[in-house]
VEXPAKOL-112785 format. One record per residue (C-alpha): residue in one letter; x, y, z; residue number from 1. Coordinates in Angstrom, 2 decimals, m for minus. Layout:
<recs>
<rec><res>A</res><X>X</X><Y>Y</Y><Z>Z</Z><n>NUM</n></rec>
...
</recs>
This chain:
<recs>
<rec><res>X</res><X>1.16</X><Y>8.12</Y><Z>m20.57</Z><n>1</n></rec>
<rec><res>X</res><X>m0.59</X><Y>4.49</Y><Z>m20.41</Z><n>2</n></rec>
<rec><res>X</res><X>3.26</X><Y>3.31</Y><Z>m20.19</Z><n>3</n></rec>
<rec><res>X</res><X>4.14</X><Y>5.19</Y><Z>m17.45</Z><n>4</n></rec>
<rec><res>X</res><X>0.67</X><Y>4.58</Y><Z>m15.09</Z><n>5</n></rec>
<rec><res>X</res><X>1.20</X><Y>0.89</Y><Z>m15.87</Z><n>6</n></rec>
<rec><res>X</res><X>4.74</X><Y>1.05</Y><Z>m14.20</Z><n>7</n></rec>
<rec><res>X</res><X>3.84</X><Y>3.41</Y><Z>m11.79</Z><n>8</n></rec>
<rec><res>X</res><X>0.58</X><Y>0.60</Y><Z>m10.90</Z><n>9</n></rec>
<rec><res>X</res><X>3.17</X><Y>m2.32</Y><Z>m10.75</Z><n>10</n></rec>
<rec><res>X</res><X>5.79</X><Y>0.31</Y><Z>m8.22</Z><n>11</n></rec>
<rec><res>X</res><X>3.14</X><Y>0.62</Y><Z>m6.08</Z><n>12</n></rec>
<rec><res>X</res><X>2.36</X><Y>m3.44</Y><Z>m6.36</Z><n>13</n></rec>
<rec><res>X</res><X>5.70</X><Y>m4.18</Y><Z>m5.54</Z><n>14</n></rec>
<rec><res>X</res><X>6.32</X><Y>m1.85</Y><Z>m2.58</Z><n>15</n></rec>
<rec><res>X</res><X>3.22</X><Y>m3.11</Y><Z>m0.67</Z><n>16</n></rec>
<rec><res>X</res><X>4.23</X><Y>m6.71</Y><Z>m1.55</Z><n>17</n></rec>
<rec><res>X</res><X>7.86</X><Y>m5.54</Y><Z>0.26</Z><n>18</n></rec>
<rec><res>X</res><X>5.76</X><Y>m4.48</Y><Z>2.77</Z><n>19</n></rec>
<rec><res>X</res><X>3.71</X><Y>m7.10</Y><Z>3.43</Z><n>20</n></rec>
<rec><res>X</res><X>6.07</X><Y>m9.80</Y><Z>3.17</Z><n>21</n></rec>
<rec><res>X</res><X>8.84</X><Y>m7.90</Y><Z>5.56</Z><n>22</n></rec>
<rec><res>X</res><X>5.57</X><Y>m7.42</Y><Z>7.68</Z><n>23</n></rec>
<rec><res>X</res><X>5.21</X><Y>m11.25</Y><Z>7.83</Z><n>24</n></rec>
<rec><res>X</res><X>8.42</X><Y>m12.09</Y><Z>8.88</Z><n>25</n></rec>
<rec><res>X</res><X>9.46</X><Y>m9.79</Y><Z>11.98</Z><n>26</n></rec>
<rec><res>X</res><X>10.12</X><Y>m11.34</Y><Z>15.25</Z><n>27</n></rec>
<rec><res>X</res><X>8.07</X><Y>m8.78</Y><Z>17.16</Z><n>28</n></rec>
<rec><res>X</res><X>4.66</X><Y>m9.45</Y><Z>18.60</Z><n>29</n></rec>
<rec><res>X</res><X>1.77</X><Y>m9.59</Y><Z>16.12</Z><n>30</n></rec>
<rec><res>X</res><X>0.63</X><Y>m6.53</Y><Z>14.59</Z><n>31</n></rec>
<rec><res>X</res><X>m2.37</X><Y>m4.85</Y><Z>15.54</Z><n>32</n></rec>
<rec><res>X</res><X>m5.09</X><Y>m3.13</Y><Z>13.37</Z><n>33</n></rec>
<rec><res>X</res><X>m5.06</X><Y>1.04</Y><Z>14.95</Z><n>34</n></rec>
<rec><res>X</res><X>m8.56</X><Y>1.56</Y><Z>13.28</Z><n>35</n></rec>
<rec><res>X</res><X>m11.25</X><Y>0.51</Y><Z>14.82</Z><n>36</n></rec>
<rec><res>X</res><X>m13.54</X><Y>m0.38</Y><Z>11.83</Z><n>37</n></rec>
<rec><res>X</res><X>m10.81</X><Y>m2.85</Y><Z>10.34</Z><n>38</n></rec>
<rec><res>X</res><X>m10.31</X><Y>m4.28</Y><Z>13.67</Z><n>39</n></rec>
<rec><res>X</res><X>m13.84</X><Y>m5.48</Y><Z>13.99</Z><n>40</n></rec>
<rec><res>X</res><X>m13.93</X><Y>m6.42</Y><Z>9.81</Z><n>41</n></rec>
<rec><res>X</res><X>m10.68</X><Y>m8.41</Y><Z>10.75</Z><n>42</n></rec>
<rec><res>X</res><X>m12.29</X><Y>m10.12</Y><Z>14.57</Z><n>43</n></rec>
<rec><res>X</res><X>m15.09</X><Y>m10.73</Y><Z>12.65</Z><n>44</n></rec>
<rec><res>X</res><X>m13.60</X><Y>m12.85</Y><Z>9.61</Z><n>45</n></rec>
<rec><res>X</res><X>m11.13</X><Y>m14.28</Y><Z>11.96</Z><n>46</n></rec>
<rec><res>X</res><X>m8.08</X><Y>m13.09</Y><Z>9.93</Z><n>47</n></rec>
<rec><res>X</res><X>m4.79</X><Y>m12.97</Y><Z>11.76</Z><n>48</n></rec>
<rec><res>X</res><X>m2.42</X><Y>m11.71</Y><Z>9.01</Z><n>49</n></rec>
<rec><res>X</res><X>m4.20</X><Y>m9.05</Y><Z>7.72</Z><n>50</n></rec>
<rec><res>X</res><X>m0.92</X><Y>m7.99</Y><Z>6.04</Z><n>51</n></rec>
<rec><res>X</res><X>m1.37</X><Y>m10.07</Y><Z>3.01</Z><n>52</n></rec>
<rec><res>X</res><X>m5.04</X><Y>m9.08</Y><Z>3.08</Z><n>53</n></rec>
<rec><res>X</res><X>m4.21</X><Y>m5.45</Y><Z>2.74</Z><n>54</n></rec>
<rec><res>X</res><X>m1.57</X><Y>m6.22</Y><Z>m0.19</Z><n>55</n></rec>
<rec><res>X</res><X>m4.48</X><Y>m8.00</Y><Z>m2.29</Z><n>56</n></rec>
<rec><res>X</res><X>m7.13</X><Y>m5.26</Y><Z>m1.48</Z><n>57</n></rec>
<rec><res>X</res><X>m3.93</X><Y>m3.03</Y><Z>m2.76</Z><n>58</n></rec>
<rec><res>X</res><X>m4.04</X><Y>m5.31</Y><Z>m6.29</Z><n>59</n></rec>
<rec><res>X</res><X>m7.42</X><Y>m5.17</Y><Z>m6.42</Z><n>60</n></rec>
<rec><res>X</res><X>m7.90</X><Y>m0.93</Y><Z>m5.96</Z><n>61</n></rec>
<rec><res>X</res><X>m5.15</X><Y>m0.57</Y><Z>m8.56</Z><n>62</n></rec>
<rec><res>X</res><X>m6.49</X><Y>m2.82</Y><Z>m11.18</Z><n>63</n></rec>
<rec><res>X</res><X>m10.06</X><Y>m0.73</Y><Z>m10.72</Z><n>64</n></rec>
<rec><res>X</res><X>m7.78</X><Y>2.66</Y><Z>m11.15</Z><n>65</n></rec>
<rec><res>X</res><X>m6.23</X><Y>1.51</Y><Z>m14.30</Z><n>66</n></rec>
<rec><res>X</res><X>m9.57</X><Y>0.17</Y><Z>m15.60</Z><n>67</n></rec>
<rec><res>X</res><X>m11.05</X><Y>3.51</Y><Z>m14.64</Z><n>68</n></rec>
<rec><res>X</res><X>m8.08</X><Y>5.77</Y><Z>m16.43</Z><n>69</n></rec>
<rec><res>X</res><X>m8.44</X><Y>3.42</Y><Z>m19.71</Z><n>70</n></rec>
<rec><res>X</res><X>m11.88</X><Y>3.89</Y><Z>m19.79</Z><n>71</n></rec>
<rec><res>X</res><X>m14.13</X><Y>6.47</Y><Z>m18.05</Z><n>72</n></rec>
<rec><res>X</res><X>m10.84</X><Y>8.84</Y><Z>m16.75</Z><n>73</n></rec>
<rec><res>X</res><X>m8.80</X><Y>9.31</Y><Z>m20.30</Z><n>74</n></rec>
<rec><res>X</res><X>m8.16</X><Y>12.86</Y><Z>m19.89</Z><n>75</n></rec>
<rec><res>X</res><X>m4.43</X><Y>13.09</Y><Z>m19.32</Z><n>76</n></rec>
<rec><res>X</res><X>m5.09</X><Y>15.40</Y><Z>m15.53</Z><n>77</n></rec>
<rec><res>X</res><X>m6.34</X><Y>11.99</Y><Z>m14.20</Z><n>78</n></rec>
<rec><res>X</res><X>m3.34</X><Y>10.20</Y><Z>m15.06</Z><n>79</n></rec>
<rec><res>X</res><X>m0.94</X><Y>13.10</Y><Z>m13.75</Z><n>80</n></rec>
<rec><res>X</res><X>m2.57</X><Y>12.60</Y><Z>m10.57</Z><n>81</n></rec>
<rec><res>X</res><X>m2.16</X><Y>8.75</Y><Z>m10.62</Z><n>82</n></rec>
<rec><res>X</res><X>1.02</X><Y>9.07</Y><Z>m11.20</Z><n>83</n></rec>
<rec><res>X</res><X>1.75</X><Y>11.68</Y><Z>m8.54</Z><n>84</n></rec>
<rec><res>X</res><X>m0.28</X><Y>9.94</Y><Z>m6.04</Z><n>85</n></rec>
<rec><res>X</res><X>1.69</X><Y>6.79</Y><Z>m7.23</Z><n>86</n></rec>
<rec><res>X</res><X>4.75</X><Y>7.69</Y><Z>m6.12</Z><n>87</n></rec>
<rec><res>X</res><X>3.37</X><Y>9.45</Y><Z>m2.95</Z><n>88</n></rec>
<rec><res>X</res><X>1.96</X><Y>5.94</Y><Z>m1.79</Z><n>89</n></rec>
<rec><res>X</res><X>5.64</X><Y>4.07</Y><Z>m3.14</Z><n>90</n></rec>
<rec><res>X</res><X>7.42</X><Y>6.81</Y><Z>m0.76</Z><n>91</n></rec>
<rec><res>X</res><X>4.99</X><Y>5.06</Y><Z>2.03</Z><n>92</n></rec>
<rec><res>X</res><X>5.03</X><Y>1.74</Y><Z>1.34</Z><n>93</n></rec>
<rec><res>X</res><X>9.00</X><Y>1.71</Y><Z>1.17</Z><n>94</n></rec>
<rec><res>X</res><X>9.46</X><Y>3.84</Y><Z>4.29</Z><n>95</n></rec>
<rec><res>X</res><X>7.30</X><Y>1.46</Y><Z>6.11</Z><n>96</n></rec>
<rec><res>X</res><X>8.97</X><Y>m1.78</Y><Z>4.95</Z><n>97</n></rec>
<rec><res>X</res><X>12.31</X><Y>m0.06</Y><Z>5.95</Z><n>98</n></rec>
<rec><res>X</res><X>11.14</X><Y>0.49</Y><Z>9.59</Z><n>99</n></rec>
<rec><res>X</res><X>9.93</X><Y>m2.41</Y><Z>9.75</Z><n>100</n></rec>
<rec><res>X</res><X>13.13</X><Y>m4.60</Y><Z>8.18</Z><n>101</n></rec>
<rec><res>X</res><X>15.21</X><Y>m2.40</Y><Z>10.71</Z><n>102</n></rec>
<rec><res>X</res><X>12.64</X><Y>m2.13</Y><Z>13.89</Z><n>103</n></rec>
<rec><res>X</res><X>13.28</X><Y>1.72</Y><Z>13.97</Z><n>104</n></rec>
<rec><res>X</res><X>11.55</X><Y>4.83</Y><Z>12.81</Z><n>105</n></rec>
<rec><res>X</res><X>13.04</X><Y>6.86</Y><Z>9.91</Z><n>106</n></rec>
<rec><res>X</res><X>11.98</X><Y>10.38</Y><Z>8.91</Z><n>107</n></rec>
<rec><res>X</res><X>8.98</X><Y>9.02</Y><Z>6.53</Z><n>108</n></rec>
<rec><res>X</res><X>7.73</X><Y>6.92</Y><Z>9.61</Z><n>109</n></rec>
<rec><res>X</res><X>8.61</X><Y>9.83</Y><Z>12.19</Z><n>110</n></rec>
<rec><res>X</res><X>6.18</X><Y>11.82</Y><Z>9.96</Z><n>111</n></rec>
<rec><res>X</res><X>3.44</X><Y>9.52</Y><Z>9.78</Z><n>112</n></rec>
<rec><res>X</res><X>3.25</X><Y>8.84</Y><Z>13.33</Z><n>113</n></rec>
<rec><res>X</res><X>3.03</X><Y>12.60</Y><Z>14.82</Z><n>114</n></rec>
</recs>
């Protein structure tokens, strides 16, 4: 099970690096932050590309999951739901990049924003 939370961490590394870095690139206007809180974190710190910010904060939340399931979480439930919640987020992080790359909705994106 350690195998398969390890390559579910680095799918959901890789996806929200697609994301980020297709994110980066588009032509459009800059993006802005829809919640409020992050908004002000982001006005406050002066950050303009908050896309790459998000991808680290992503690195750093998955290293503290894996530390947690090899340490205090060993009970093979917790990794289940990693794994389950893994993929969930992947499905997410791919639909996103591909609306993005394209600069049209598809039916993960049509989902999210209803």
């Amino acid at each position: 099970m350690d195998l398969i939370t390890a390559l579910i961490a680095l799918e959901i590394i890789a996806s929200k690096f697609l994301l980020s870095y297709i994110s980066s690139y588009r032509p459009a206007s800059p993006y802005e932050e829809n919640n409020p809180l992050l908004r002000l974190i982001f006005k406050k710190l002066k950050m303009q590309d908050d896309e790459w910010v998000s991808f680290f904060f992503t690195v750093l939340l998955i290293g503290i999951c894996l530390y947690l399931l090899s340490s205090v979480y060993t009970a093979p439930a917790f990794a289940a739901m990693f794994v389950l919640a893994g993929f969930y987020t992947t499905a997410l992080n791919l639909g996103a990049a591909h609306s993005s790359y394209f600069q049209r909705n598809n039916f993960i994106t049509r989902r999210l924003l209803r």
